[in-house]
N, CA, C and O atoms as CSV, one atom per row, in Angstrom:
chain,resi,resn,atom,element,x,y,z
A,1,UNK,N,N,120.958,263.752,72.403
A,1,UNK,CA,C,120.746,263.094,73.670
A,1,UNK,C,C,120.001,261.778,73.493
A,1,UNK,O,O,119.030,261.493,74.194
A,2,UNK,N,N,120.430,261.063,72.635
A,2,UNK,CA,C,120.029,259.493,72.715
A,2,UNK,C,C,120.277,258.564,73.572
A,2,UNK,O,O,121.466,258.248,73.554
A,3,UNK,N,N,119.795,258.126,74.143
A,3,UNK,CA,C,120.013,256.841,74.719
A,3,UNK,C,C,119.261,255.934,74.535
A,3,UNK,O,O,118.272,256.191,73.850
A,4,UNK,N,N,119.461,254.234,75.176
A,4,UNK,CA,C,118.752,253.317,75.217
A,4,UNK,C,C,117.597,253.453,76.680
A,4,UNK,O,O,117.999,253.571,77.837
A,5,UNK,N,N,116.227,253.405,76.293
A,5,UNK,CA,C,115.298,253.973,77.198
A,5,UNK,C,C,115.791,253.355,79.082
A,5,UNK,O,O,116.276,252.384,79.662
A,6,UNK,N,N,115.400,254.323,79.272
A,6,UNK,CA,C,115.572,253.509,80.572
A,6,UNK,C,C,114.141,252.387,81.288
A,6,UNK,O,O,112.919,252.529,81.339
A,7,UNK,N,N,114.795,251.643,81.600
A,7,UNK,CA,C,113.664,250.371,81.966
A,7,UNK,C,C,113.755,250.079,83.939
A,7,UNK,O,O,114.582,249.493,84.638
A,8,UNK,N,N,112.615,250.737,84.222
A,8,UNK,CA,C,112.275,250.837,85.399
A,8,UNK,C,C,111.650,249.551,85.990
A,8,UNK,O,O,110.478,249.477,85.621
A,9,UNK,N,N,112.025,248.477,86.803
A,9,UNK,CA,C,111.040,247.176,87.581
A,9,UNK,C,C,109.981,247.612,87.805
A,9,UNK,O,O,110.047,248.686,88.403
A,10,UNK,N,N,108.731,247.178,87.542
A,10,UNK,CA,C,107.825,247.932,88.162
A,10,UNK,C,C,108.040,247.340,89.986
A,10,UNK,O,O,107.646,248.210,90.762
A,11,UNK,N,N,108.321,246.672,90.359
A,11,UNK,CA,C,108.006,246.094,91.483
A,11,UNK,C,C,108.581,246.827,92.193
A,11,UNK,O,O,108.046,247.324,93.184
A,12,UNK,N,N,110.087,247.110,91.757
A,12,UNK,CA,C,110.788,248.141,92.846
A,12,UNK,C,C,110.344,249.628,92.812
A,12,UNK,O,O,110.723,250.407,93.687
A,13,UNK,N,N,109.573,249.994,91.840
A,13,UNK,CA,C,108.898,251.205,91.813
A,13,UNK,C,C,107.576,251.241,93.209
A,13,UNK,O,O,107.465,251.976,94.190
A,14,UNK,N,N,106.914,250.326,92.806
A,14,UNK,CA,C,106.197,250.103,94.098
A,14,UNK,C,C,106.596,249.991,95.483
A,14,UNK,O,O,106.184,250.521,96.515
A,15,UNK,N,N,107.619,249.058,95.196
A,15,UNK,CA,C,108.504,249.020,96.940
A,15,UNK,C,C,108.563,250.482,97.053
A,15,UNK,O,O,107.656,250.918,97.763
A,16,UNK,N,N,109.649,251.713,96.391
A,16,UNK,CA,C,110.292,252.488,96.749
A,16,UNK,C,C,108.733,253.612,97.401
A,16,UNK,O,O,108.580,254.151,98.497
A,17,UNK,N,N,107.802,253.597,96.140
A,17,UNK,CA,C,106.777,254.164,96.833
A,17,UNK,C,C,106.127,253.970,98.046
A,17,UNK,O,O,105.853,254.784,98.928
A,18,UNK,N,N,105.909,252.725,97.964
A,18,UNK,CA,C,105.390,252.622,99.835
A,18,UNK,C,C,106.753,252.200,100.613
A,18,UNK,O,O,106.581,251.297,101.432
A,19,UNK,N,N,107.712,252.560,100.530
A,19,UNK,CA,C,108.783,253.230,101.896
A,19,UNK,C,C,108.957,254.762,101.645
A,19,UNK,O,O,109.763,255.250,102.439
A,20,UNK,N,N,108.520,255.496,100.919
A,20,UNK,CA,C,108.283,256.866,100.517
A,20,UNK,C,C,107.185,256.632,101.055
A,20,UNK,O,O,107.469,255.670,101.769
A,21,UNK,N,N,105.982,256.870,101.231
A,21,UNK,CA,C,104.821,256.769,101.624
A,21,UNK,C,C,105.035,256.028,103.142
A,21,UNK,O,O,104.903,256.784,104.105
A,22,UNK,N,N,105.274,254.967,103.352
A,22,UNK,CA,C,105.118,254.881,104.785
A,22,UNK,C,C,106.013,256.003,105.668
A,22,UNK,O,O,105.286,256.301,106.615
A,23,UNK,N,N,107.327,256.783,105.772
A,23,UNK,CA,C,107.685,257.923,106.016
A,23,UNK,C,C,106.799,259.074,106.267
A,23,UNK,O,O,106.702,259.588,107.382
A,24,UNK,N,N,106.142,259.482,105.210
A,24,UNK,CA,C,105.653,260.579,105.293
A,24,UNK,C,C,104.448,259.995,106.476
A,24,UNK,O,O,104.512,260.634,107.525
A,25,UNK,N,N,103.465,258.985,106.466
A,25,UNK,CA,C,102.614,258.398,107.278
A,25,UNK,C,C,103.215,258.112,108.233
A,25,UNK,O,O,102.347,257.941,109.089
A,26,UNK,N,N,104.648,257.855,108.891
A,26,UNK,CA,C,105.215,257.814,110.140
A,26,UNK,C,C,105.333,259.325,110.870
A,26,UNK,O,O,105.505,259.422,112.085
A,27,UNK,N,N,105.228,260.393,110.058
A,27,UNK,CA,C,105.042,261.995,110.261
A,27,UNK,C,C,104.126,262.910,110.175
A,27,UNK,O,O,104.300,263.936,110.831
A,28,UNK,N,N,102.940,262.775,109.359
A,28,UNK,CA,C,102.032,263.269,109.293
A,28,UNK,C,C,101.087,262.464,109.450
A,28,UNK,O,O,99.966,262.963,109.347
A,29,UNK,N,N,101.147,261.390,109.664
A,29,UNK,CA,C,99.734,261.239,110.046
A,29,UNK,C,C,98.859,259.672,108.708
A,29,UNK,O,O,99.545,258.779,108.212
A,30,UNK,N,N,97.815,259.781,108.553
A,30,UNK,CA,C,96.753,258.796,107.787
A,30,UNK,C,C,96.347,259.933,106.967
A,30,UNK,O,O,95.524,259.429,106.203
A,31,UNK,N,N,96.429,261.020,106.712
A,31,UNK,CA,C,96.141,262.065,106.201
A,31,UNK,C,C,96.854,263.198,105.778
A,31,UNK,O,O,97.181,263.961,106.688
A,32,UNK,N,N,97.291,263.610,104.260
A,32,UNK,CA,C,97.790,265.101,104.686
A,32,UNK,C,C,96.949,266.062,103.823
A,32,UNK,O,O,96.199,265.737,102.902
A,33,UNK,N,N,97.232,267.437,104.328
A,33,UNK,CA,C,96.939,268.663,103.702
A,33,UNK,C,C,97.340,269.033,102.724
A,33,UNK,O,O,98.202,268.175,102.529
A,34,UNK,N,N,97.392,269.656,101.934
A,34,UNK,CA,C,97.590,270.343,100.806
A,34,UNK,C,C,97.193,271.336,101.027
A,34,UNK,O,O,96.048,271.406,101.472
A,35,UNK,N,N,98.158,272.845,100.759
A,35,UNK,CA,C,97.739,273.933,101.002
A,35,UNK,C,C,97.425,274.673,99.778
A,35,UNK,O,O,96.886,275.777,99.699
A,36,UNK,N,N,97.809,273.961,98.895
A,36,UNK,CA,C,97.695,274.944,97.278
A,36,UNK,C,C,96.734,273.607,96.431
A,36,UNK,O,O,96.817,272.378,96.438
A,37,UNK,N,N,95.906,274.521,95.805
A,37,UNK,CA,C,95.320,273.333,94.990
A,37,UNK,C,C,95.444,273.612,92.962
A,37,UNK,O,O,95.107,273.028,91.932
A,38,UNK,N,N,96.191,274.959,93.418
A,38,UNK,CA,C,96.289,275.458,91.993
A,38,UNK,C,C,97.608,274.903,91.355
A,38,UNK,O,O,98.390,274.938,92.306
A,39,UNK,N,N,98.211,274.469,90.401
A,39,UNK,CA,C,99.661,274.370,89.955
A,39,UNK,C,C,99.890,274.483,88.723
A,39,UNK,O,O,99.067,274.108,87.887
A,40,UNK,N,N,101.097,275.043,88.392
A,40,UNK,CA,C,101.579,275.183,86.935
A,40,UNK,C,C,102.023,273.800,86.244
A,40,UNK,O,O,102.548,272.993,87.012
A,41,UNK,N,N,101.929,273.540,85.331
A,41,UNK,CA,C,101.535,272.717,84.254
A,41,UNK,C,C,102.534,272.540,83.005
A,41,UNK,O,O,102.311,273.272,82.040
A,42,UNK,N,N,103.650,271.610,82.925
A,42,UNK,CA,C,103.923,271.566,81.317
A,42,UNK,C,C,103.145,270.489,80.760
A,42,UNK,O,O,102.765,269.469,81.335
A,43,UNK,N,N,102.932,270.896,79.401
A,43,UNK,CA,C,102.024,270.176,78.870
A,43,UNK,C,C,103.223,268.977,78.411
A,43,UNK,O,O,104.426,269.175,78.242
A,44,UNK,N,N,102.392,267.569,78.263
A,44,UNK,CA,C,103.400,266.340,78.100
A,44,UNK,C,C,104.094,266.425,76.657
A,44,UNK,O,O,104.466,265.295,76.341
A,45,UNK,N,N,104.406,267.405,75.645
A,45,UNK,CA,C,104.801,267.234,74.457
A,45,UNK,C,C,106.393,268.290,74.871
A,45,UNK,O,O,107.547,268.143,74.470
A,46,UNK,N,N,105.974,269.007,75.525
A,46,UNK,CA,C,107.167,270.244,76.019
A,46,UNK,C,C,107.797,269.838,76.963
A,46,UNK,O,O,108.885,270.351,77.225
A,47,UNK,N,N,107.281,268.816,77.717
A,47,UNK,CA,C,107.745,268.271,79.084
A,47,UNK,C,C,109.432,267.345,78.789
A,47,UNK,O,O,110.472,267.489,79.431
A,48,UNK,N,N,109.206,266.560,77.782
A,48,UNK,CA,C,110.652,265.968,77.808
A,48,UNK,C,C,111.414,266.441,76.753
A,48,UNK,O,O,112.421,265.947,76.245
A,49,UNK,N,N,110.754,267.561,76.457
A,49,UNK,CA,C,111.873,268.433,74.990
A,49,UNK,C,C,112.488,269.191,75.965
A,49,UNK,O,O,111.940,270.247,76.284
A,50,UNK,N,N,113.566,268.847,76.527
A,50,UNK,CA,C,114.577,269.583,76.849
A,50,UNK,C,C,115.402,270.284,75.844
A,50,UNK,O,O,116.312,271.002,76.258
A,51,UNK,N,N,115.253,270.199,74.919
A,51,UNK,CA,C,116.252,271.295,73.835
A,51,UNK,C,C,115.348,272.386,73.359
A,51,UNK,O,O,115.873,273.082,72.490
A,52,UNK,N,N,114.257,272.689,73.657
A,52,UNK,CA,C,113.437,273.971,73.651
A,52,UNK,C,C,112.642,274.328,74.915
A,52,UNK,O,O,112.076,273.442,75.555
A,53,UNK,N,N,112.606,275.333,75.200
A,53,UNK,CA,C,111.991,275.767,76.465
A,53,UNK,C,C,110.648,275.489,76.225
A,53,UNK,O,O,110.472,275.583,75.010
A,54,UNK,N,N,109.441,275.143,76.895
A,54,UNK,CA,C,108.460,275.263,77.342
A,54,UNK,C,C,107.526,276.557,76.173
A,54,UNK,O,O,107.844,277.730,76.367
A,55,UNK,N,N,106.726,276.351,75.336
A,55,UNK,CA,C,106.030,277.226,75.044
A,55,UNK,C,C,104.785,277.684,75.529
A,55,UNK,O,O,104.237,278.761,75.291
A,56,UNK,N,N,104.426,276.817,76.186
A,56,UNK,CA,C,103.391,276.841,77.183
A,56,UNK,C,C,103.085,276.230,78.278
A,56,UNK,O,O,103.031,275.006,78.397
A,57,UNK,N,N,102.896,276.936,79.029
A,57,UNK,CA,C,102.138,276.363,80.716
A,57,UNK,C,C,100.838,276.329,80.810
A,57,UNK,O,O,100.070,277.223,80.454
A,58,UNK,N,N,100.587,275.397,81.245
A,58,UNK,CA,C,98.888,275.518,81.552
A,58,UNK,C,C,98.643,275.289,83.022
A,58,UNK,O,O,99.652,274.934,83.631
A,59,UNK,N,N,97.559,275.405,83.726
A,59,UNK,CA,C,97.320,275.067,85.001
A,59,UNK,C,C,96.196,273.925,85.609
A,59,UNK,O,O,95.009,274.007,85.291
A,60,UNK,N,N,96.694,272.874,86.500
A,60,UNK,CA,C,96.105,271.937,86.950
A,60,UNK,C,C,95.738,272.176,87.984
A,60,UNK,O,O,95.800,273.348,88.358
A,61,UNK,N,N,95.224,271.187,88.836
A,61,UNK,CA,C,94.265,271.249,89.549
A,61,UNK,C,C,94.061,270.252,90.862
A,61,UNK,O,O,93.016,269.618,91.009
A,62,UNK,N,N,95.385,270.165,91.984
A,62,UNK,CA,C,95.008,269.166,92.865
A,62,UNK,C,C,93.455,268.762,92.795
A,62,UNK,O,O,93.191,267.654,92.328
A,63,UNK,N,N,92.832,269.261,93.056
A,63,UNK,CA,C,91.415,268.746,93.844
A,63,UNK,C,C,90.814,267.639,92.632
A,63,UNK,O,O,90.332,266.510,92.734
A,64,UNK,N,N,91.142,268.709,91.212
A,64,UNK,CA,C,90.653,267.609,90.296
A,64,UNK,C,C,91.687,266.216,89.996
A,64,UNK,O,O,91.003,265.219,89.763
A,65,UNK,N,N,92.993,265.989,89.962
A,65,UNK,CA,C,93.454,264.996,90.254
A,65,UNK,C,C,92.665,264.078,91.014
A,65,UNK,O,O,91.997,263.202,90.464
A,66,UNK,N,N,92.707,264.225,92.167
A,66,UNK,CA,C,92.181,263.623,93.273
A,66,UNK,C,C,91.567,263.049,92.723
A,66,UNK,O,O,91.708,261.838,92.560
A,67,UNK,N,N,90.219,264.106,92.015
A,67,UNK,CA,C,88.556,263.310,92.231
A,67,UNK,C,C,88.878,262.329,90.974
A,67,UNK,O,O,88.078,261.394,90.958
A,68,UNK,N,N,89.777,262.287,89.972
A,68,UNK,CA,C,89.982,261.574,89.069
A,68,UNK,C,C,90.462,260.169,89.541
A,68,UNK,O,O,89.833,259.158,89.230
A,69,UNK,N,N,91.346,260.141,90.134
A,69,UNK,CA,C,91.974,259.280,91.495
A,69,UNK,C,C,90.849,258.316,91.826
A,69,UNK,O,O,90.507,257.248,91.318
A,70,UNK,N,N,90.233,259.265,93.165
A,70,UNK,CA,C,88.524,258.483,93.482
A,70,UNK,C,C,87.828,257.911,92.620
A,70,UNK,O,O,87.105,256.952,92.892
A,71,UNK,N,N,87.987,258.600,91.034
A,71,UNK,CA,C,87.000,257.863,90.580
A,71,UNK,C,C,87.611,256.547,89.783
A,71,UNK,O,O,87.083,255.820,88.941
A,72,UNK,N,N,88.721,256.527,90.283
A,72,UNK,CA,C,89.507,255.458,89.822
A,72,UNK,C,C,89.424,254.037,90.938
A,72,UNK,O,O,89.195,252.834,90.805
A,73,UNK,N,N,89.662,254.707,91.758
A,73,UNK,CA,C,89.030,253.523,92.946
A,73,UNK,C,C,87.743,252.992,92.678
A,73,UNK,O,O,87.459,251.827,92.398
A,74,UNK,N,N,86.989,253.985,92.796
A,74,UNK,CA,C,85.752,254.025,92.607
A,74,UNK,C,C,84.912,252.196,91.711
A,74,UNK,O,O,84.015,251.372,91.895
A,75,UNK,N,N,86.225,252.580,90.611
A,75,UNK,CA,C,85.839,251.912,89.571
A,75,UNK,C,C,87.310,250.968,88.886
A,75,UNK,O,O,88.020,251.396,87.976
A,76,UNK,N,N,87.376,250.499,89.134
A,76,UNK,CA,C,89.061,250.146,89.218
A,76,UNK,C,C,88.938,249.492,87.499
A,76,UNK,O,O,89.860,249.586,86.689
A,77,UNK,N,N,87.853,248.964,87.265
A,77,UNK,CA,C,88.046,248.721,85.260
A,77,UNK,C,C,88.086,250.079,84.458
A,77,UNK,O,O,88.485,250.191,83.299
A,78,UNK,N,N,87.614,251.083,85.253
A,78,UNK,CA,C,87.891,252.158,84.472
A,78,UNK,C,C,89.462,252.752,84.033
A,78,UNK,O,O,89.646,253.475,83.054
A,79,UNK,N,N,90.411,252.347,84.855
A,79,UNK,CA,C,92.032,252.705,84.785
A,79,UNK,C,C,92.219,252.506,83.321
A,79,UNK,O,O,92.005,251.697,82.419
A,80,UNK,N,N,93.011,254.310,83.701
A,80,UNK,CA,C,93.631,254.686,82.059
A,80,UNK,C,C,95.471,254.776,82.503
A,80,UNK,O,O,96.009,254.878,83.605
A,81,UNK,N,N,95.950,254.701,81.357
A,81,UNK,CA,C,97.419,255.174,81.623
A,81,UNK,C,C,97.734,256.751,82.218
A,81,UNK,O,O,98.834,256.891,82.752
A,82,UNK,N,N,96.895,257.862,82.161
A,82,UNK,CA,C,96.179,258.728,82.342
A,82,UNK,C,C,96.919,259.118,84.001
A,82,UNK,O,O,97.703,259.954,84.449
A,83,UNK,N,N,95.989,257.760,84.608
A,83,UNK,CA,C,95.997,257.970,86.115
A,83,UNK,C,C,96.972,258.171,86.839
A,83,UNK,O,O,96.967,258.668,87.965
A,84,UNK,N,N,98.144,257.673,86.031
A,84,UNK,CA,C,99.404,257.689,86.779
A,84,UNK,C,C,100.199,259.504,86.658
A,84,UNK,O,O,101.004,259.916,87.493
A,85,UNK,N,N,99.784,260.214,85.606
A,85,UNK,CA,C,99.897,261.808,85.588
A,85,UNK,C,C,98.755,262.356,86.730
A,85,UNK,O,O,98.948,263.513,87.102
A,86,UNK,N,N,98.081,261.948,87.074
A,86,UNK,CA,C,97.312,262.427,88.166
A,86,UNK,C,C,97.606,261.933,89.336
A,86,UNK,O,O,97.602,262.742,90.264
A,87,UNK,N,N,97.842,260.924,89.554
A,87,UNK,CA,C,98.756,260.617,90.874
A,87,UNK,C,C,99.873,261.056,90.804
A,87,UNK,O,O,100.130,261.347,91.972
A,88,UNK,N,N,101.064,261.401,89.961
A,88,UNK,CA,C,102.222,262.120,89.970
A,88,UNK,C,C,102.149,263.731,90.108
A,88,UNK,O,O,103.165,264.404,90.276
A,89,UNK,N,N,100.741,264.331,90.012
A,89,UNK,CA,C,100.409,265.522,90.401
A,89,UNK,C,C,100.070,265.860,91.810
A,89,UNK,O,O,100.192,267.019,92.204
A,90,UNK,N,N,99.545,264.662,92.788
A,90,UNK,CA,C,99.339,264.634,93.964
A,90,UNK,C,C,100.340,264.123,94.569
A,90,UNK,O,O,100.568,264.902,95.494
A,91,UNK,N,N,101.200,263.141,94.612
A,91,UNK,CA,C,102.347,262.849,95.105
A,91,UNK,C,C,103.141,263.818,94.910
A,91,UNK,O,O,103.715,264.109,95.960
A,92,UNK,N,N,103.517,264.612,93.832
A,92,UNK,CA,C,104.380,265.551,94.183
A,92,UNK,C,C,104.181,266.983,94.771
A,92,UNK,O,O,105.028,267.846,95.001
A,93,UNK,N,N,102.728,266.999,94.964
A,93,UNK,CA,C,102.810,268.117,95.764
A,93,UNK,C,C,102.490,267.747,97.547
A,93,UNK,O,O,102.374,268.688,98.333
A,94,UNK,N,N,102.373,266.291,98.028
A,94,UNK,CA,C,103.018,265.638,99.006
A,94,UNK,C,C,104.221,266.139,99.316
A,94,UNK,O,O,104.559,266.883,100.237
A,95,UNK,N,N,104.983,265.525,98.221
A,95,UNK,CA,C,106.438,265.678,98.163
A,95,UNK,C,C,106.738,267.373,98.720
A,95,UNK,O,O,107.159,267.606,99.852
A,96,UNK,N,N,106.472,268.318,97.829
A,96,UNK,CA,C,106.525,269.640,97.916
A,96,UNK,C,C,106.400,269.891,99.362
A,96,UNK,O,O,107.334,270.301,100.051
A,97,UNK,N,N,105.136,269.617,99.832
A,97,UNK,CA,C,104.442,270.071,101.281
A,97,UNK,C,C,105.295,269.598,102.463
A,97,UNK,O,O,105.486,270.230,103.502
A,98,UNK,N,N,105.851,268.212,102.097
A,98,UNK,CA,C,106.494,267.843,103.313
A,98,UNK,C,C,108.241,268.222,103.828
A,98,UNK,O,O,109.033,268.174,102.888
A,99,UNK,N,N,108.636,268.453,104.722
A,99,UNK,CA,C,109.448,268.966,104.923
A,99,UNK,C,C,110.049,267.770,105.929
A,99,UNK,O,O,110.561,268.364,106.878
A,100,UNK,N,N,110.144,266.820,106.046
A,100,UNK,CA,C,110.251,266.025,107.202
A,100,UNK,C,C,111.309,264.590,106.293
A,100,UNK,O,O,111.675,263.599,106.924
C-alpha cells in the first residue's frame, strides 16, 4: 500500500474546520457537553499499520485533552505537534456526540 503522501492545504483544512464548527455552534449552542470522558486509544505506531491489527489499546482522557488544550492557550509558545492529537481527541468526540 504505497503511495505518494497525501498533501493536505493547510488553509483549506482550517476553512473546512470552522464551517464544521460553525454548524455544530448554529445547533448546540457556544458550548457543548460531552457525556463520556473515558475513550479507547490506539497507540500512534498501531494506528496506521493497517496490515496488523492493533496490539494494544490504551485509554485517554477527554478532560485531560482539554486541560492540555487550555494549557496551550494558556501559553501559546508552549505548542507542540502533540496538540493537534489532543484536539483530534476532542473534536471527535464532538463529532461522536452530535447528531445534528
Amino acid at each position: 500500500m504505497t503511495s505518494d503522501p497525501l498533501q493536505i492545504p493547510l488553509d483549506q483544512l482550517r476553512h473546512a474546520f470552522e464551517v464544521a464548527l460553525r454548524h455544530v455552534e448554529a445547533s448546540a449552542g457556544s458550548t457543548v457537553a460531552l457525556e463520556h470522558d473515558y475513550f479507547w486509544s490506539v497507540p500512534g505506531d498501531d494506528l496506521y499499520d493497517v496490515t496488523n491489527e492493533p496490539s494494544t489499546l490504551t485509554i485517554g482522557q477527554l478532560s485531560e485533552s482539554w486541560q492540555h488544550l487550555e494549557g496551550l492557550l494558556a501559553d501559546e509558545d508552549r505548542a507542540v505537534g502533540h496538540h493537534l492529537v489532543w484536539l483530534a481527541d476532542v473534536i471527535r468526540a464532538i463529532g461522536h456526540n452530535s447528531v445534528l
